[in-house]
C-alpha positions as CSV (number, residue, x, y, z in Angstrom):
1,X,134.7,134.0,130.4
2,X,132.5,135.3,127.1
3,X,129.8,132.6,126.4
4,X,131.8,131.4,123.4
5,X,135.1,131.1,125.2
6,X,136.0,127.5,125.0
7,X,138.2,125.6,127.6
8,X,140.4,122.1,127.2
9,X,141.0,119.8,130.4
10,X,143.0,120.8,133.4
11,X,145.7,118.6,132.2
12,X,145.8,118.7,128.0
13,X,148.7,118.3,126.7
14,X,149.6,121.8,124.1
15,X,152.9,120.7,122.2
16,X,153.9,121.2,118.5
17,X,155.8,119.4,116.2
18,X,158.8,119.1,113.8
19,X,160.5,115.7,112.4
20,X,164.2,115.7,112.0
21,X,165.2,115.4,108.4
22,X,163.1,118.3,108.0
23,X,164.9,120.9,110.5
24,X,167.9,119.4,111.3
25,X,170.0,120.2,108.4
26,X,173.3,118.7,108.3
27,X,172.4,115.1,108.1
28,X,175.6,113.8,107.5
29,X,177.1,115.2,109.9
30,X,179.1,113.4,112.8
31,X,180.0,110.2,111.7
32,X,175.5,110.0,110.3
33,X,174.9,107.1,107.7
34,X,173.1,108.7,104.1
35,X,169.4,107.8,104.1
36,X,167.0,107.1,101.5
37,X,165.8,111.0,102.0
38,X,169.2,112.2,101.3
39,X,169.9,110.4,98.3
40,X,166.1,111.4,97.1
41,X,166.4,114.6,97.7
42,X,170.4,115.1,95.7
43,X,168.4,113.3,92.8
44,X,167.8,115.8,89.8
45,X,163.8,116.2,89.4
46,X,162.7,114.2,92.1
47,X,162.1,117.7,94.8
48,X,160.5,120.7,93.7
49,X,163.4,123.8,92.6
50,X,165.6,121.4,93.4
51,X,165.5,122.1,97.1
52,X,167.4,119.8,99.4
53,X,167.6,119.8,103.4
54,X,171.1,120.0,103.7
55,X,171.1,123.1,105.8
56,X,166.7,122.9,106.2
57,X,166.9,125.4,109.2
58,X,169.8,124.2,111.1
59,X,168.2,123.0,114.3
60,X,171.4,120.7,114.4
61,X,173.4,123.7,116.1
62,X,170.4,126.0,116.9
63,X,168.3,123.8,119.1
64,X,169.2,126.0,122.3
65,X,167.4,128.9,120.5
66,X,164.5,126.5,119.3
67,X,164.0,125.4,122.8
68,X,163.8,129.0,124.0
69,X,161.3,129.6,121.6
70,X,159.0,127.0,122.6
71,X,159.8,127.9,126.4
72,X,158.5,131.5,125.3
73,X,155.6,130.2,123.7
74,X,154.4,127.8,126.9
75,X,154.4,124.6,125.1
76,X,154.2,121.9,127.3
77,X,155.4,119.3,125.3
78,X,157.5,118.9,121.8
79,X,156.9,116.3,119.5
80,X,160.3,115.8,117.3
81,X,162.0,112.3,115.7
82,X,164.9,110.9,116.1
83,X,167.0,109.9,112.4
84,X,167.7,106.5,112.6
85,X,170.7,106.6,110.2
86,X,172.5,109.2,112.8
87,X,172.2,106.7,115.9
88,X,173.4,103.8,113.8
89,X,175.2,104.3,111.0
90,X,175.9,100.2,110.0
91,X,174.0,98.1,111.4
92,X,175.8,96.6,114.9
93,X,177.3,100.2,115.3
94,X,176.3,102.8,117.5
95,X,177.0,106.3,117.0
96,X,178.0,108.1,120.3
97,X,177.8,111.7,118.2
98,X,174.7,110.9,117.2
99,X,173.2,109.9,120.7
100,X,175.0,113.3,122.6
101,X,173.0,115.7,119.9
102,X,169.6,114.0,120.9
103,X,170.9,113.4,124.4
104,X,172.1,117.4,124.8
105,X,168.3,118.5,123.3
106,X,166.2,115.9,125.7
107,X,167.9,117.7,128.5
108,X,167.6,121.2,127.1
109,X,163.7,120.6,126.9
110,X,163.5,118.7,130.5
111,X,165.4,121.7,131.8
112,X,162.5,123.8,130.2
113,X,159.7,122.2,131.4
114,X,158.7,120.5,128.4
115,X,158.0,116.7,127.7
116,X,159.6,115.3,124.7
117,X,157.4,113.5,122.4
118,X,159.7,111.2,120.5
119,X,159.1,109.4,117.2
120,X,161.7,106.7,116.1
121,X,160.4,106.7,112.6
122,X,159.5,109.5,110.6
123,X,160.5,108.3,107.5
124,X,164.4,107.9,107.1
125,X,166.0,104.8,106.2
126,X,169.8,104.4,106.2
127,X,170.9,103.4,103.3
128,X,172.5,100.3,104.5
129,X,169.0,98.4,105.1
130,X,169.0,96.6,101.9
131,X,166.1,96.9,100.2
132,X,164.4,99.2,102.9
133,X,161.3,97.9,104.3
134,X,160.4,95.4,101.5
135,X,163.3,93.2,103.1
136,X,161.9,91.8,106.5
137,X,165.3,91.9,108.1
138,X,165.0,95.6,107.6
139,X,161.9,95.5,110.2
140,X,164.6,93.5,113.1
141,X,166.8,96.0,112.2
142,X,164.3,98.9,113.5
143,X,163.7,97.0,116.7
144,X,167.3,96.9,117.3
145,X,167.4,100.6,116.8
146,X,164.5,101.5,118.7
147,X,166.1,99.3,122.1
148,X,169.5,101.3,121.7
149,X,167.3,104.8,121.7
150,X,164.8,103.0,124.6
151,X,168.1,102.3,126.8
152,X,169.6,105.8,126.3
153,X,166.4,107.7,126.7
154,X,164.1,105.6,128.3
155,X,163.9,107.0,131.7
156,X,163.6,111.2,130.3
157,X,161.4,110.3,127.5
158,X,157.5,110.0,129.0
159,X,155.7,109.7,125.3
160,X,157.4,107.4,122.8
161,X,155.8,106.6,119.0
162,X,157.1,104.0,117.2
163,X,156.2,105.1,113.8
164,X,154.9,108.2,111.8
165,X,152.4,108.0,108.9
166,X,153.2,104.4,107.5
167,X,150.6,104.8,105.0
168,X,152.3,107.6,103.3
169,X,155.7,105.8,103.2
170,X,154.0,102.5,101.9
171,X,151.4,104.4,99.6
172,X,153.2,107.3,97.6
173,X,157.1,105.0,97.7
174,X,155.0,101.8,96.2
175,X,152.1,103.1,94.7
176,X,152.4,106.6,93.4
177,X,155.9,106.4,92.8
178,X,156.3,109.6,94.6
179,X,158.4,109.4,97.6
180,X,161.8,107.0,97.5
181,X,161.9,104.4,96.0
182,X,160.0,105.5,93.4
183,X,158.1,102.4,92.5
184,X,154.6,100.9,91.6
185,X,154.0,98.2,92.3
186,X,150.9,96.0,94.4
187,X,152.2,93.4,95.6
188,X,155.6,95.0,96.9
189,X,153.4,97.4,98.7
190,X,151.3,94.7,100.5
191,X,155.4,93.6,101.7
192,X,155.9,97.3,102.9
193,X,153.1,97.3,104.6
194,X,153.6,94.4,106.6
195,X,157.4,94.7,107.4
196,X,156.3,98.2,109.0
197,X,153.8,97.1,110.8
198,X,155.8,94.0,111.8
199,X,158.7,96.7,112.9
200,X,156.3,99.0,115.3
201,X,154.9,95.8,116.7
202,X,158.5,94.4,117.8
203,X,159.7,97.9,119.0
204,X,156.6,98.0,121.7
205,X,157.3,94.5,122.3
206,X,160.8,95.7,122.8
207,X,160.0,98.6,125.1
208,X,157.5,96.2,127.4
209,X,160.0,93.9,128.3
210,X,162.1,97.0,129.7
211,X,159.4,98.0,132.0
212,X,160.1,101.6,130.9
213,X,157.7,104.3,132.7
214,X,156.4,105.9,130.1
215,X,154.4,105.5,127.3
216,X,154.1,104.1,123.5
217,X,152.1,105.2,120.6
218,X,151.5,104.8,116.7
219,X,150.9,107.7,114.9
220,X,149.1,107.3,111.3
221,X,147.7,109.8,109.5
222,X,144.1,109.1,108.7
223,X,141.6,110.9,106.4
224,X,138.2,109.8,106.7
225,X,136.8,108.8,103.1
226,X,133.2,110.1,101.9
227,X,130.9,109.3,99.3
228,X,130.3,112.1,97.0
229,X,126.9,111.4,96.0
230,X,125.0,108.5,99.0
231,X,125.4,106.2,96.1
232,X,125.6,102.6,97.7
233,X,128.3,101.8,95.7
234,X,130.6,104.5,96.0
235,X,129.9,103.9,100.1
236,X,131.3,100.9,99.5
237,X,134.1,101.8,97.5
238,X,135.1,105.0,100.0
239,X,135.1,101.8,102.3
240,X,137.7,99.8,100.2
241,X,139.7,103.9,100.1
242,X,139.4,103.5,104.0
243,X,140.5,99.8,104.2
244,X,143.6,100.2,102.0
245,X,144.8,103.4,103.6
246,X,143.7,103.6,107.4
247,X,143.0,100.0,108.0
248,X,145.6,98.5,107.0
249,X,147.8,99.6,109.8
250,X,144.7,100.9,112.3
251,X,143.8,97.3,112.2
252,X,147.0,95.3,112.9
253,X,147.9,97.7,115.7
254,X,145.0,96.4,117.9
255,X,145.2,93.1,117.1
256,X,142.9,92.5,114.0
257,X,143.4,90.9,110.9
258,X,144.3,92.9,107.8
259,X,141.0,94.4,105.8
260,X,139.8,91.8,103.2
261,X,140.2,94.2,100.5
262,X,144.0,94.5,101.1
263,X,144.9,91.1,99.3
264,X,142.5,91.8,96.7
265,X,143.8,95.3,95.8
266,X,147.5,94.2,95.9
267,X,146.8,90.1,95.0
268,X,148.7,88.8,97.7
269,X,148.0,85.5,99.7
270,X,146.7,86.1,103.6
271,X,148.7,82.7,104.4
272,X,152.4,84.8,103.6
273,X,151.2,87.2,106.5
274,X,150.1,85.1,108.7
275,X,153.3,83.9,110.9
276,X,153.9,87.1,112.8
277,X,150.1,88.0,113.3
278,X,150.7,86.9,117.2
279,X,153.7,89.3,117.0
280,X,151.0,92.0,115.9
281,X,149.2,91.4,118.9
282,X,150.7,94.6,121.3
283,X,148.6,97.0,122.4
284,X,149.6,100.8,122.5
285,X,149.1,103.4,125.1
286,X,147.8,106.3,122.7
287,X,147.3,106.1,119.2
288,X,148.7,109.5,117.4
289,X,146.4,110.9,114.7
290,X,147.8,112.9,112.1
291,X,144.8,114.4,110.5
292,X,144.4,117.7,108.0
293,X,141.2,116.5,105.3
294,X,138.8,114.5,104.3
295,X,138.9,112.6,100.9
296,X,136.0,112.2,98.8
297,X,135.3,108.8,96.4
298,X,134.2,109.3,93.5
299,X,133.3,105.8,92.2
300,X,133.4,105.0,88.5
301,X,133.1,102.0,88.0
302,X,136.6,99.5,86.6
303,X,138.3,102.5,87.8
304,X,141.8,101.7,89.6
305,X,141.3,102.4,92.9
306,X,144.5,104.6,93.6
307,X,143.1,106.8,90.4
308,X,140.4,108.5,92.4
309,X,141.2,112.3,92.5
310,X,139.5,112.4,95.9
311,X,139.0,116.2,94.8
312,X,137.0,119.1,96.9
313,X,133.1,119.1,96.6
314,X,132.6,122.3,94.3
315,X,132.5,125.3,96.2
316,X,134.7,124.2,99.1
317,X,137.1,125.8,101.3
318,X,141.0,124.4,100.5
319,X,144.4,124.9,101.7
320,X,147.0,126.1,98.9
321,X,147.7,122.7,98.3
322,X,144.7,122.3,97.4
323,X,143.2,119.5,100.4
324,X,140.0,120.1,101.8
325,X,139.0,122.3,104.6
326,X,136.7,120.8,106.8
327,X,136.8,120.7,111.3
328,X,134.0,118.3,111.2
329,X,136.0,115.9,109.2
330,X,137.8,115.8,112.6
331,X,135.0,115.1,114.7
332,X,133.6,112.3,112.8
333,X,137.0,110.7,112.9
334,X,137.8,111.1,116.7
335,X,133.7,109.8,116.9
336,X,134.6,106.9,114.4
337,X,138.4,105.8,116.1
338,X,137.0,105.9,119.6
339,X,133.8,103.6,119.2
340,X,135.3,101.5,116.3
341,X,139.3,101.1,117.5
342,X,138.4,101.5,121.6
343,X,142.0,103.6,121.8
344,X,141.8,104.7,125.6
345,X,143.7,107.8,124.3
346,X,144.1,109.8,121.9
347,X,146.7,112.6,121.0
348,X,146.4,114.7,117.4
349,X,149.6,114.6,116.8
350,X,149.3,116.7,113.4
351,X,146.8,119.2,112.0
352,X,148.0,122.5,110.1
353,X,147.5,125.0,107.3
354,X,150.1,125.9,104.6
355,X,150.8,128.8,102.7
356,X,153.4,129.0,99.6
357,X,155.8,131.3,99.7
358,X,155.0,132.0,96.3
359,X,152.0,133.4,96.7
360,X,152.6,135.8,99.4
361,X,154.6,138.6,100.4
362,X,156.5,138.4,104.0
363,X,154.2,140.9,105.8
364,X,151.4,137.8,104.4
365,X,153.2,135.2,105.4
366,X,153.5,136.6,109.2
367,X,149.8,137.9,109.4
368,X,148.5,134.4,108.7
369,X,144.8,134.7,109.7
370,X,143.8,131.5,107.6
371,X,146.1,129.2,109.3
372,X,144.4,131.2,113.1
373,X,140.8,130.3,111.8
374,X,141.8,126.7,110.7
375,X,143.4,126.0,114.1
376,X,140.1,127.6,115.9
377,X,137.8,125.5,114.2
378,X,139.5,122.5,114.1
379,X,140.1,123.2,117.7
380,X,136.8,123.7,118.5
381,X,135.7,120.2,116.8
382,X,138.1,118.5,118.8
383,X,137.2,120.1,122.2
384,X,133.6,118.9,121.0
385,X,134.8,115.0,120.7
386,X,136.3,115.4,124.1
387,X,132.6,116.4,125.5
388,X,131.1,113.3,123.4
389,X,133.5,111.0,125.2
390,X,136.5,111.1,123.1
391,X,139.9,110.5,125.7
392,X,141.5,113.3,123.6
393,X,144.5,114.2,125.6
394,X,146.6,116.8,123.7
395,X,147.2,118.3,120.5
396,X,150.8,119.0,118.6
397,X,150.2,121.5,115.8
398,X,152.3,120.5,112.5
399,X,154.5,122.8,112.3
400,X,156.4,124.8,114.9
401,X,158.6,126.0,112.5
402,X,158.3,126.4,108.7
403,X,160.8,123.5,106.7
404,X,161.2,121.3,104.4
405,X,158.3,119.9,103.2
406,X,159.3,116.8,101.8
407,X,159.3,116.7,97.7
408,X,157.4,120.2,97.7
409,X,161.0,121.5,98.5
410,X,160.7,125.1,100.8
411,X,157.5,126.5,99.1
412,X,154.9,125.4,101.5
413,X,155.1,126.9,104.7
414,X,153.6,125.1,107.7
415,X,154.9,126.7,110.8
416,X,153.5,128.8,113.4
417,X,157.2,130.4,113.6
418,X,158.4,131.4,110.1
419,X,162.1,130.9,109.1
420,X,163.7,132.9,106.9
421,X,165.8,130.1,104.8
422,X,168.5,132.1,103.8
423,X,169.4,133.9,107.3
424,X,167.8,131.3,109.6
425,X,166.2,133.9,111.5
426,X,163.1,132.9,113.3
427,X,160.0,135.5,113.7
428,X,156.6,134.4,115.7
429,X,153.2,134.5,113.5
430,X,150.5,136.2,114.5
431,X,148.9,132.2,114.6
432,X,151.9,131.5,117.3
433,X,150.9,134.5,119.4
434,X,147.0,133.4,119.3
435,X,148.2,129.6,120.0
436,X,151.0,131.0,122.8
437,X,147.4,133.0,124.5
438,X,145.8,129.5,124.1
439,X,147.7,127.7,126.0
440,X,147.9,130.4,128.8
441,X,144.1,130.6,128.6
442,X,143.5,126.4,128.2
443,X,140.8,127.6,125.9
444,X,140.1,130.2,123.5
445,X,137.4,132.4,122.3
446,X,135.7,131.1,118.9
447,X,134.1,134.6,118.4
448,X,137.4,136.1,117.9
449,X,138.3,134.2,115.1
450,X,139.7,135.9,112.2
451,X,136.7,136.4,110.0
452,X,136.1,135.4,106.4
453,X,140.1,133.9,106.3
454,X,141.3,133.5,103.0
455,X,140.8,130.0,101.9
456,X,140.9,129.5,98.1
457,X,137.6,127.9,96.9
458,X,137.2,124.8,95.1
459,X,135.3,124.7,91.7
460,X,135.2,122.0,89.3
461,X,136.7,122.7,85.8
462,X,133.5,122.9,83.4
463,X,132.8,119.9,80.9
464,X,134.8,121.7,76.9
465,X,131.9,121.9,74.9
């Protein structure tokens, strides 16, 4: 191999990964409760051109093909979620239909050779949960659910997560007002937060007491926050950014008490947390880390801290959506989780590069060199922590296919398979044919990186005269 061929353990895990409101389509389907997505997404103004994932790209009935496509690329594993309002429609009622879809595409991917990776949680409620996670019966509920799905599964599914990206359901539905319900406000938040991390704590407790042979994560998606400047104060404050979006549930899920600065920022009383902290208390097999960019704090002093822009540094590579494009970001984290959390593994469970439609023609879309030298250099990073000591164990590229993204509608594209959204049909990138070498090769060669890849640069606005 050239002297800048790079290789991955014997035994690394290569997956991808897709959540199920976001390729399914159909999510009503078969006797399947509404969620809190579905009614978001049928509200005027709240999703960009009013997109909606009713048909997203129909993996409902095309998951035979889907599968065949990750057999043809060599993944070894598939990282997907389940949607909680499909298994249980009212709460005490099980939905057989629901079950025999999952069950059918479990056994499609076993009979493939690939591991599923399932998440319970990827952000859909059913619309029955009253209140949605700011009622704590809401979190009993979800161990309820989880223990149906643990009994039907249990014995074909070897890697289990409990929970995707809390933070981002507590953060933009109680803070930003973003994602459903659409609210700001502090002290509901501080509830949110605790209810979901009281609800993965009771699932793993749930799935210990079945002696179950596989394994159980949480996955969180974790930026690490830098000072702009060196300034001791705005170290400190990128430390509060930290606290209030990583260690609030990085914390909890290894048994430590919430950051100080999380009943501060949301002026909540530690004493109305602390009857489950025992409950907290269950330690994970792997901790998933959904990573994609740094943030940056920019302190000014007074200033709210939810109101930082967390912008680029001027003159640095971004995505088209405009987040930061830096692979040692990714180092430092693995570095930083490893010797501060003492995870004995570690899975990236997301990392990816979007383009917009938009802004491209389809010939640009499929020749996506951009999204090839992110993966590469990220790669490379990690493969770097896993020579520092890092137990790194695989890595599940977000996405496999282009879909809904959420309240950016269809515009930003994501996958290493594009998907046209009005025929369905599927077409490999030239990143899934580099990552389908990959993980024939367990390694690949940095010097073949596309060169000078087409990342728009960052530049402050200048000051108006």
């Amino acid at each position: 191999m050239p002297d800048h061929f790079i290789s991955f353990p014997q035994d690394f895990i290569w997956g991808s990964a897709t959540s199920a409101f976001q390729i399914e389509g159909y999510p009503l389907a078969d006797g399947a409760a509404k969620s809190n997505w579905y009614e978001w997404t049928h509200t005027p103004g709240r999703i960009k051109n009013g997109d909606t994932a009713d048909m997203a790209i129909d993996h409902y009935h095309l998951y035979k093909e889907d599968v065949a496509i990750m057999k043809q690329m060599g993944l070894k594993s598939y990282r997907f979620s389940i949607s909680w309002p499909r298994i249980i429609p009212e709460r005490g009622k099980v939905n057989e239909k629901g079950l025999d879809f999952y069950r059918r595409l479990i056994q499609e991917l076993l009979a493939a050779g690939i591991k599923p990776n399932v998440t319970l949680f990827h952000w859909e409620v059913p619309v029955w949960a009253e209140g949605g996670w700011e009622n704590r019966e809401t979190a009993l509920a979800f161990q309820e659910y989880a223990e149906v799905l643990f009994k039907a599964f249990g014995n074909d599914v070897p890697f289990w997560a409990t929970m995707n990206e809390p933070s981002i359901v507590s953060g933009h539905g109680y803070l930003h007002a973003y994602f459903p319900p659409g609210k700001k406000d502090k002290p509901l938040f501080a509830k949110v937060v605790h209810h979901l991390n009281l609800g993965h704590a009771l699932a793993v407790q749930s799935y210990r007491k079945m002696n179950l042979k596989g394994q159980i994560g949480l996955v969180l998606a974790i930026f690490p926050f830098y000072s702009r400047t060196g300034d001791p104060e705005e170290k400190k404050y990128a430390q509060k950014m930290f606290d209030v979006h990583n260690g609030i549930f990085l914390n909890p899920s290894v048994g430590r008490p919430y950051p100080p600065f999380f009943f501060e920022f949301t002026g909540t009383n530690p004493a109305d947390f602390e009857k489950d902290s025992v409950i907290f208390n269950q330690p994970v097999d792997f901790l998933g880390v959904n990573h994609y960019n740094p943030s940056f704090a920019k302190y000014v002093k007074d200033l709210n801290i939810w109101d930082n822009d967390g912008k680029p540094i001027d003159g640095m590579p971004t995505n088209e959506l405009g987040w930061p494009v830096s692979p040692t970001a990714l180092y430092d984290l693995l570095i930083f989780l490893w010797k501060e959390y003492g995870h004995k593994q570690m899975l990236i469970t997301e990392n990816g590069y979007p383009h917009l439609t938009s802004n491209h023609t389809l010939e640009e879309l499929l020749e996506d060199d951009a999204r090839v030298h992110y993966y590469g250099t990220y790669m490379e990073q990690a493969q770097k922590a896993i020579r520092a000591g890092v137990p790194l164990t695989g890595y599940y590229p977000w996405s496999l296919f282009d879909n809904f993204e959420w309240c950016e509608g269809n515009n930003p594209r994501f996958g290493l398979i594009h998907v046209d959204y009005k025929t369905l049909k599927r077409t490999f990138k030239k990143s899934a044919y580099w990552y389908q070498k990959l993980i024939t090769q367990n390694g690949f060669d940095v010097g073949l990186l596309p060169k000078n890849p087409n990342y728009p640069i960052y530049h402050d606005k200048p000051k108006a005269e």
